[in-house]
Each structure stands twice: as C-alpha cells, then as structure tokens.
C-alpha positions, 0 to 999 in steps of 0.5 A: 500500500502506498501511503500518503506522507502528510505534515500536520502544521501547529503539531503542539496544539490541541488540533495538531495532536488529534491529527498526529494520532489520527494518522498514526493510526489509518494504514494509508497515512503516514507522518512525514513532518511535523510545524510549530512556530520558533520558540513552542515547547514542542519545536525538537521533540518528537511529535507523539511525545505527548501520547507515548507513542514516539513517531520518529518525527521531531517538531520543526520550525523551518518549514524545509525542516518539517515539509522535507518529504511531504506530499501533504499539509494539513494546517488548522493554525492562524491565519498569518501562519496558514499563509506563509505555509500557503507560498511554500506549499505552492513554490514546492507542489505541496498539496494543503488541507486548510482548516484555519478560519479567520481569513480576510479577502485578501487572504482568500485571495492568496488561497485561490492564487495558491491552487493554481499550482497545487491542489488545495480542500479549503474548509472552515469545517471539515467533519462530514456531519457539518458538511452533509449539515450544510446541504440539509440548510441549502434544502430548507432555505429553498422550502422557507425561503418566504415568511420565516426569519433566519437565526444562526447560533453557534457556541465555542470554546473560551480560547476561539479568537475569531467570531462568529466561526468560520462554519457559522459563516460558512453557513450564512453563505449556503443560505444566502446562496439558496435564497438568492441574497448577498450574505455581506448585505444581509448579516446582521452580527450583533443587536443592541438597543431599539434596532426596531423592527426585525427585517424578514431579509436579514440572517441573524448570528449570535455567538457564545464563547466558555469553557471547553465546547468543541463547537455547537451550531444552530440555524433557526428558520422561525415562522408563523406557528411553528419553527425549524431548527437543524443543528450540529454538535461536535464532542470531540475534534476527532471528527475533524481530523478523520475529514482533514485524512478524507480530504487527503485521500481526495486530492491524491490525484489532483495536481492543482485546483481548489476544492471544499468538502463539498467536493470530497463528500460528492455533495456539489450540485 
C-alpha cells in the first residue's frame, strides 16, 4: 500500500495532536513532518511525545525542516501562519488541507492564487456531519425561503479568537446562496438597543464563547406557528481530523485546483 506522507502544521496544539494520532493510526497515512512556530515547547521533540507513542518525527520550525518529504499539509493554525505555509506549499507542489478560519479577502485571495499550482480542500469545517449539515440548510432555505426569519447560533470554546466561526459563516453563505441574497448585505452580527423592527431579509448570528465546547451550531428558520431548527454538535475534534485524512485521500490525484468538502463528500450540485 502506498501511503500518503502528510505534515500536520501547529503539531503542539490541541488540533495538531488529534491529527498526529489520527494518522498514526489509518494504514494509508503516514507522518512525514511535523510545524510549530520558533520558540513552542514542542519545536525538537518528537511529535507523539505527548501520547507515548514516539513517531520518529521531531517538531520543526523551518518549514524545509518539517515539509522535507511531504506530499501533504494539513494546517488548522492562524491565519498569518496558514499563509506563509500557503507560498511554500505552492513554490514546492505541496498539496494543503486548510482548516484555519479567520481569513480576510485578501487572504482568500492568496488561497485561490495558491491552487493554481497545487491542489488545495479549503474548509472552515471539515467533519462530514457539518458538511452533509450544510446541504440539509441549502434544502430548507429553498422550502422557507418566504415568511420565516433566519437565526444562526453557534457556541465555542473560551480560547476561539475569531467570531462568529468560520462554519457559522460558512453557513450564512449556503443560505444566502439558496435564497438568492448577498450574505455581506444581509448579516446582521450583533443587536443592541431599539434596532426596531426585525427585517424578514436579514440572517441573524449570535455567538457564545466558555469553557471547553468543541463547537455547537444552530440555524433557526422561525415562522408563523411553528419553527425549524437543524443543528450540529461536535464532542470531540476527532471528527475533524478523520475529514482533514478524507480530504487527503481526495486530492491524491489532483495536481492543482481548489476544492471544499463539498467536493470530497460528492455533495456539489
């Protein structure tokens, strides 16, 4: 069996142990790298210290370090960090799984410009149950797409930077979509005060921040006597390595383009 040689950026954190461990554990994957920025605990250890299960790959700052032999990098870190990644990957025909939120246009950007020389799955969310959630909300924007309001809430733990989340937004887009709108032009983000009226053309976010919830998501379509709601809850982070190892698999035999979760899962369309 040829295994898929991957590098997990971040390999100190919360995120990058699951993965460590996720791949040290499914027969067609193997750990060929591992990042950390300069100065983390984990740079010069082994990247399975934490468990006890040495893996014979020691944490790297450089990233000719910890890229050396990798076809892929999975990388859920920041923004900033993604993005130095990004060029490296693109220079060296890398193949990236991106799960880092927090992006603006420009970032965005880059992300497209990136996966005309590699192939990238870019995705604020990558557990199949948040993906096949996502077509569930395309369906039911079209069926209610007159006379219910539409709410978003999603809740995470106390250490989230960003707000509301990638897949809470992620969300707003596949609803915008479905009805036809501009998800810039109908947000409404925050409320406070005499806001008046709701007006029935906007989505509506509220966002929950404490201890340790791995992520909760809400989509609330609330009508004249009777409201819908489709939710998905995550209680572990499992789930999204195992769809980060999916989107590797996917992009085995692809030499360039952009690609979501969406694709992987063959949901498109």
């Amino acid at each position: 069996m040829n295994q898929l040689s991957i590098a997990v950026a971040g390999a100190s954190g919360r995120m990058g142990r699951i993965l460590v461990e996720a791949i040290a554990e499914a027969p067609d994957t193997v750990l060929a790298g591992a990042l950390d920025v300069a100065g983390s605990p984990g740079v010069g250890t082994d990247a399975g210290a934490f468990s006890g299960q040495p893996t014979g790959v020691t944490i790297a700052s450089k990233l000719a370090d910890g890229l050396a032999t990798a076809r892929f990098l999975i990388d859920f870190t920041r923004p900033e960090g993604t993005l130095r990644h990004l060029a490296y990957c693109a220079e060296h025909g890398i193949k990236m799984i991106i799960g880092t939120t927090g992006f603006d246009e420009a970032g965005k950007a880059a992300i497209r410009a990136a996966a005309e020389k590699t192939a990238i799955m870019f995705a604020p969310n990558m557990s199949v149950g948040v993906n096949v959630t996502l077509k569930l909300l395309e369906l039911a924007a079209k069926s209610l797409s007159e006379g219910y309001d539409i709410e978003i809430v999603e809740a995470h733990h106390r250490h989230k930077v960003d707000a509301p989340s990638g897949t809470a937004l992620q969300m707003g887009e596949v609803i915008a979509d479905a009805l036809g709108r501009d998800l810039k032009q109908c947000a409404i983000y925050g409320r406070e005060g005499v806001t008046g009226a709701r007006d029935p053309s906007t989505i509506g976010f509220a966002t929950i921040r404490g201890g340790d919830i791995v992520g909760d998501h809400t989509v609330l379509f609330a009508g004249i006597g009777e409201r819908i709601e489709i939710s998905h809850k995550s209680s572990s982070r499992a789930t999204y390595a195992q769809g980060a190892l999916r989107a590797a698999r996917f992009l085995a035999d692809k030499p360039s383009g952009l690609y979501d979760m969406q694709d992987v899962l063959a949901l498109r369309g």
